[in-house]
C-alpha positions as CSV (number, residue, x, y, z in Angstrom):
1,X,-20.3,6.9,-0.3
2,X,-17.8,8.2,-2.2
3,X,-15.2,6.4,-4.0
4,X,-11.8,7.5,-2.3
5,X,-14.2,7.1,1.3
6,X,-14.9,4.0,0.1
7,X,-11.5,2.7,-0.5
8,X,-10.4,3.7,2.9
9,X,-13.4,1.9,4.7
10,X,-12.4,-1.3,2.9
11,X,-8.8,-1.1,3.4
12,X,-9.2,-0.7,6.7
13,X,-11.1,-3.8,7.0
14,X,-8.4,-5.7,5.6
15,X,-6.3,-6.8,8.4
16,X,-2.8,-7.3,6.7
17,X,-3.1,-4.0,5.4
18,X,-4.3,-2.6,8.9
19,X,-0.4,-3.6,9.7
20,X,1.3,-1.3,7.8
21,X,1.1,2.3,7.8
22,X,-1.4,4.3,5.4
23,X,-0.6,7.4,3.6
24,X,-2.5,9.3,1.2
25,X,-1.8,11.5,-2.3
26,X,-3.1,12.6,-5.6
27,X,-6.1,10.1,-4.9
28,X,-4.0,7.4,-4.0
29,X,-3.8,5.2,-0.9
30,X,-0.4,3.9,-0.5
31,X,0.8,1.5,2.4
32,X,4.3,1.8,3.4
33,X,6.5,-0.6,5.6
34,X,7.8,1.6,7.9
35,X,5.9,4.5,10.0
36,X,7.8,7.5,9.5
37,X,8.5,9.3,6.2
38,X,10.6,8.3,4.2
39,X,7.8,5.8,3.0
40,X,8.4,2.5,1.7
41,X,7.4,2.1,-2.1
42,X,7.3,-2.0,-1.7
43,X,3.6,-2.5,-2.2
44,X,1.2,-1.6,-5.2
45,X,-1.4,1.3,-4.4
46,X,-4.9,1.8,-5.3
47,X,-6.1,5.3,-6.7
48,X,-9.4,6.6,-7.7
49,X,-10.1,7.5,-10.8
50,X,-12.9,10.5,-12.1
51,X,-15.4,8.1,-12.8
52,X,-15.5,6.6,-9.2
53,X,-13.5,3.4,-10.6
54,X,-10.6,2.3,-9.2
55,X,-6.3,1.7,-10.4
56,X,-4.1,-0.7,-9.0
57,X,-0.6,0.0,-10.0
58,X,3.0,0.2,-8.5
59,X,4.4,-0.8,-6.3
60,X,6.6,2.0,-8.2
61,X,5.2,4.9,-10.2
62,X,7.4,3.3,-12.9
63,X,6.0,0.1,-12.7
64,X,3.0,-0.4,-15.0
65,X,-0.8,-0.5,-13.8
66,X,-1.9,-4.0,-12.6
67,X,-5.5,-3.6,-13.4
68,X,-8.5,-1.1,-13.2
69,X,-12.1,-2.0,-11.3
70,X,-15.4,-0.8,-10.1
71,X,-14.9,-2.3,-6.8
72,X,-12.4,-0.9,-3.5
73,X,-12.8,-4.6,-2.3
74,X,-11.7,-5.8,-5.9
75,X,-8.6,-3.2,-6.1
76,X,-7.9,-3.9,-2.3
77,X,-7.7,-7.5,-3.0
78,X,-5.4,-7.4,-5.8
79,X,-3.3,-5.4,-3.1
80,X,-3.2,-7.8,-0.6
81,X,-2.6,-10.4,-2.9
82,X,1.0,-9.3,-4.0
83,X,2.2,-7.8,-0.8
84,X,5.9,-9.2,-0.4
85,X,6.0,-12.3,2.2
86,X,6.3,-11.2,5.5
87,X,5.0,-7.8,5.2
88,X,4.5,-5.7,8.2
89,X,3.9,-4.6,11.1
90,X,5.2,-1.9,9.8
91,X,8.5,-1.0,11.3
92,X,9.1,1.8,13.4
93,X,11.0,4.3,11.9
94,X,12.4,5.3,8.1
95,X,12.8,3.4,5.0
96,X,16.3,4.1,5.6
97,X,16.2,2.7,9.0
98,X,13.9,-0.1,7.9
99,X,16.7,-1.0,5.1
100,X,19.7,-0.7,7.8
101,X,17.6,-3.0,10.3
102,X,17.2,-5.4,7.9
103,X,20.7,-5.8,6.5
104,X,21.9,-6.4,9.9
105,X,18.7,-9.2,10.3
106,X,20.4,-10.6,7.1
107,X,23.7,-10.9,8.5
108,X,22.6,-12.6,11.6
């Protein structure tokens, strides 16, 4: 199978990631807290790399990469492992919208 079909097999597998909503570039998977674009940039993606390896990095494009692996289930993993507490379902709507709903949650 190849390696980006691969990724996306195991991802979906993964039932905390399964709550948030997927979105693909540039041979990334990213998983975003909200459903609509904007996207959410909160949690580290996984890309594919030419030699069928994997990155972890994020969750920003600043930030620097976590790790590289030969296994999705390893990369997925290390995803799942440093989502932010309380992550997902993924809220309907924007990450502005997500961002407003949230302030007001705070305030309550």
């Amino acid at each position: 199978m190849a390696p980006f079909a691969e990724l996306v097999r195991v991802a979906h597998a993964e039932p905390l990631l399964r709550r948030l909503r997927p979105w693909t570039g540039m041979r990334e998977l990213h998983f975003s807290r909200c459903t609509e674009m904007d996207y959410t940039w909160g949690v580290p993606y996984i890309g594919t790399l030419r030699d069928g390896r994997y990155y972890v990095e994020g969750p920003h494009r600043s930030s620097p990469r976590i790790a590289e692996t030969d296994s999705a289930q390893a990369a997925v993993s290390m995803v799942v492992d440093r989502l932010p507490p309380g992550c997902g379902p993924a809220f309907a709507g924007n990450a502005t919208e997500l961002a407003a709903h949230e302030n007001a949650q705070s305030r309550r």
